[in-house]
C-alpha positions in Angstrom: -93.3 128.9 244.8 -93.1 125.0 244.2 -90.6 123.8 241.5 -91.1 122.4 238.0 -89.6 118.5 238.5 -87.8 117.5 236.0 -86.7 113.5 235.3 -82.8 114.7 235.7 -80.9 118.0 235.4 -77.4 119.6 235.8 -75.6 122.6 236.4 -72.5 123.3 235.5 -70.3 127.0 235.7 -66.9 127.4 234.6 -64.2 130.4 233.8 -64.9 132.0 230.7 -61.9 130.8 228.8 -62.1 129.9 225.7 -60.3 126.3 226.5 -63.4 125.6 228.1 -65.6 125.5 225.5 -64.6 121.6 224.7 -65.5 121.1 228.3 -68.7 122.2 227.7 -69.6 121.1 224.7 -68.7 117.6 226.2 -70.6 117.7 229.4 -74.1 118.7 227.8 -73.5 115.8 225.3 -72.8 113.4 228.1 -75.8 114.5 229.9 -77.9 114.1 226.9 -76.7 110.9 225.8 -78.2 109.2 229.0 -81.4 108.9 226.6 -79.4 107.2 223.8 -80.2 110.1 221.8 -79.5 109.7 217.8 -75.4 110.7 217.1 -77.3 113.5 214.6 -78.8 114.9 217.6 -75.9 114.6 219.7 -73.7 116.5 217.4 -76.5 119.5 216.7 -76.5 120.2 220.3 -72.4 120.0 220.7 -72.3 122.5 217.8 -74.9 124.7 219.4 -73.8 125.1 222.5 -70.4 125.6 221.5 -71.8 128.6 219.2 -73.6 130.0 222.6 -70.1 129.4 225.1 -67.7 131.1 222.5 -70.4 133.8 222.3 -70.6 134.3 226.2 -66.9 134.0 226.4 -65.9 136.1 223.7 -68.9 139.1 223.7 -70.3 138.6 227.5 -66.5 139.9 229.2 -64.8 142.7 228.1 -61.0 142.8 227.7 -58.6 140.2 227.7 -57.6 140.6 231.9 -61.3 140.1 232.8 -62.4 136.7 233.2 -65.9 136.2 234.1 -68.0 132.9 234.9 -70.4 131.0 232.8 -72.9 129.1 233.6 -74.8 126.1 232.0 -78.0 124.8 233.5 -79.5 121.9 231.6 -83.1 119.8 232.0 -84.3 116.3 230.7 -87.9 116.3 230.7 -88.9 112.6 228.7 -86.8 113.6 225.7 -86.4 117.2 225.6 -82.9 118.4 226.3 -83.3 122.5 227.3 -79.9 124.2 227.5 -79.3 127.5 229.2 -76.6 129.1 229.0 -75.9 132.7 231.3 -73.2 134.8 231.6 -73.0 137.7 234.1 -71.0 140.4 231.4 -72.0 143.5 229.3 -75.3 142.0 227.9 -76.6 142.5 224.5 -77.8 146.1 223.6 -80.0 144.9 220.2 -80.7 141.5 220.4 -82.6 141.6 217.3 -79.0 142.9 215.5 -77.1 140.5 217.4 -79.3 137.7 216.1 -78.6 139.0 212.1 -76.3 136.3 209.7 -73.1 138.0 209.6 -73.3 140.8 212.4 -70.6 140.9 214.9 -69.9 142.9 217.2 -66.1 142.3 217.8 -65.1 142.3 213.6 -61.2 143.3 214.7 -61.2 139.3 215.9 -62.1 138.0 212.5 -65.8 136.5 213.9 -68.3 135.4 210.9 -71.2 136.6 213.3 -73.3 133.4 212.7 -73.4 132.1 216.0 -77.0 132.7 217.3 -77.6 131.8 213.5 -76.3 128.3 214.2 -77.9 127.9 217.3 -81.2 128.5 216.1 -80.4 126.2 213.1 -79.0 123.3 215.2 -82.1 123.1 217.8 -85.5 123.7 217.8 -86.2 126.8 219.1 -84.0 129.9 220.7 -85.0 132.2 223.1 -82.5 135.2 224.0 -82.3 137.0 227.0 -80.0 140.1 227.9 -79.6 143.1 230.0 -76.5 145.6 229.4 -74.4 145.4 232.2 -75.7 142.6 233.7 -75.1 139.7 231.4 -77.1 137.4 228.8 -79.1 133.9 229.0 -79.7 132.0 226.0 -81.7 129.2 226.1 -81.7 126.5 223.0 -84.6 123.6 223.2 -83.7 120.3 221.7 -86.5 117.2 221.0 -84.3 114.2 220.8 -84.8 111.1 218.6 -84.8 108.7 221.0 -87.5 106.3 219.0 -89.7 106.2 221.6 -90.9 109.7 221.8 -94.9 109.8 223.4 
């Protein structure tokens, strides 16, 4: 099967611990910004994909002893940023729930349950992936402003 070449990528996997959500929010935006992307742009895709780590950190592993491993993989293809982010816990049962304004499955931690909500307002288009018991991928699809689009 021959690969889909890309002008620059990155992959990236780290604990699922909630002090590295900066870390990733950072790296993606670094990444990014080799394009001299707008700062708008730069700071919807920080926002997003800190919605999607906090959501694989806090939903995708159960229980506070269990630490689990997320994983970023990210593309440039001329100025579209795609962003996926997989983690390798419970999964999502109803997506389609999941994706509602204000649902949450963990309510006892005070969580608005806007996340996917944000994401899908902060980039272009959302696609959700999930299995139960063997994790979730979202993957969030940014066009950046780079003033010399094609």
């Amino acid at each position: 099967m021959k690969k889909q070449v890309f002008d620059n990528e990155m992959n990236l996997s780290f604990s699922a611990k909630s002090e590295n959500e900066a870390l990733a929010r950072v790296c993606v935006a670094a990444f990014a910004s080799r394009l001299n992307p707008t700062l708008a742009d730069i700071n919807d895709v920080k926002t997003a994909v800190s919605e999607a780590v906090t959501n694989a950190i806090i939903h995708g592993y159960v229980g506070e002893n269990e630490c689990g491993t997320v994983y970023i993989y990210c593309t440039l293809n001329k100025n579209e940023l795609v962003v996926e982010i997989i983690d390798d816990g419970v999964g999502i049962s109803n997506i389609e729930q999941a994706k509602e304004p204000l649902y949450t499955s963990k309510p006892e931690m005070e969580r608005s349950g806007m996340g996917f909500t944000i994401m899908e307002t902060f980039m272009d288009r959302m696609t959700v992936e999930s299995e139960v018991g063997k994790g979730t991928k979202v993957v969030m699809y940014k066009k950046l402003d780079i003033g010399n689009e094609e």
